[in-house]
C-alpha angles and dihedrals in degrees: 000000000000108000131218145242113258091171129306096298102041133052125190125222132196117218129185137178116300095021130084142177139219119232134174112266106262097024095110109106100158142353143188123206136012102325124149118199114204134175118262114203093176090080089243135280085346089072126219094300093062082057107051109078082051097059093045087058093036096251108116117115121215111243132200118216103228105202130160139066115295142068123283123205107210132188138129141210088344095281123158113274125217123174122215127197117202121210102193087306122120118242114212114200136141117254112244083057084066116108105163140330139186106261088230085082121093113231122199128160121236123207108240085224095071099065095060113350113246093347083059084049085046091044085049089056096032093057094038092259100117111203101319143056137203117233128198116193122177143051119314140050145303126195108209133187136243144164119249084356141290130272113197110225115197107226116205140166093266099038115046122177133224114205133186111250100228089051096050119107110159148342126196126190138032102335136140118204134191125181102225129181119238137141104274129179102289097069097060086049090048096243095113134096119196124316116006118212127227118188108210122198123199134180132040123330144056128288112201118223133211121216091232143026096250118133113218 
C-alpha cells in the first residue's frame, strides 16, 4: 500500500479488506469509507516481545491498527512527510518518526549497543534516539517524519556519507554505521562547545536527511 503525497505534510493511503496498517495514535486527520481505528498494545507486526526492551527504558510509542476498506489521510504535528517503499531491505528509525507503515512489514526493535558498544549507546543519546531503534524489514511502505523535509542520500563502498546526527532520520540497507568526534564546522563559526559528533555510513543503501537539526 504505497502511500501518496498530499503536500509536504500529509500522505493518503489506500486500505482494503484483508490488509491494515499501523499509524501512530493520533495521525488520522481524514478518511473516506468504512475504515475502524483500535489501539495495538503488541508494538505491530513485531509482537509484545520486540517492545519490551522499549517500555522498560520509556521508549515505546503508542500505535493505532487501520483496517477496512477506504482511504486514510495521515499526518502529525505538521511535520514534514516523506513516504519509503521497502523492497526486502530492513528500515531503521526511531519511533516517534513513525508516522505510519503497511502492516506486511515485520517490525522488531535493536539495541543501539549493539552497533558499536557503548559509542553505538553515545550515538543513541547523541541523534534523539535514546537506547533503542525501530526496524522495519519486508515489502511496502512507511511514512516517516522530519523536520523541513527529508533528502535521500545513496550510500556505497566507494562513497560513504557523514551526516550530522541531529539531522539524521533513517537509514535502510546494508550499512554500517559509527559516531565518531571530530572538529566540525561549528567550531570555526564559534557555535561549538567542546567535541562535535559526525555520524559516518558506510556500505550499500540509502540515509535520509532532515533539513534542520530539530528534534521532534
Amino acid at each position: 500500500m504505497p502511500f501518496t503525497a498530499l503536500n509536504s505534510r500529509m500522505v493518503e493511503a489506500r486500505i482494503a479488506p484483508g490488509q491494515r496498517m499501523f499509524s501512530q495514535r493520533g495521525a488520522m486527520l481524514a478518511y473516506r469509507g468504512e475504515v475502524s481505528f483500535t489501539p495495538n498494545i503488541q508494538g505491530g507486526q513485531g509482537g509484545i516481545g520486540s517492545m519490551i526492551g522499549r517500555r522498560i527504558a520509556g521508549e515505546a510509542t503508542p500505535l493505532m491498527t487501520v483496517e477496512g476498506s477506504g482511504t486514510v489521510m495521515f499526518g502529525h504535528g505538521g511535520h514534514h512527510v516523506h513516504a519509503v517503499d521497502l523492497t526486502g531491505e530492513t528500515l531503521y528509525v526511531e519511533a516517534d518518526r513513525l508516522l505510519a507503515f503497511d502492516g506486511s512489514l515485520e517490525q522488531g526493535t535493536m539495541f543501539m549497543g549493539s552497533q558499536g558498544g557503548v559509542m553505538g549507546m553515545v550515538r543513541g543519546q547523541v541523534t534523539g534516539q535514546g537506547l533503542f531503534t525501530t526496524t522495519l524489514r519486508g515489502h511496502g511502505s512507511a511514512a516517516v517524519m522530519a523536520h523541513g523535509g527529508v533528502i535521500e542520500l545513496p550510500v556505497t563502498p566507494q562513497r560513504p556519507v557523514h551526516v550530522d546526527p541531529q539531522a539524521y532520520v533513517a537509514h535502510r540497507g546494508e550499512i554500517r554505521n559509527k559516531l565518531s568526534a571530530a572538529l566540525g564546522w561549528r567550531e570555526f563559526v564559534g557555535r561549538g562547545s567542546g567535541e562535535a559528533f559526525q555520524l559516518e555510513l558506510s556500505g550499500q543503501g540509502t540515509v535520509y536527511v532532515q533539513a534542520s537539526e530539530e528534534k521532534l
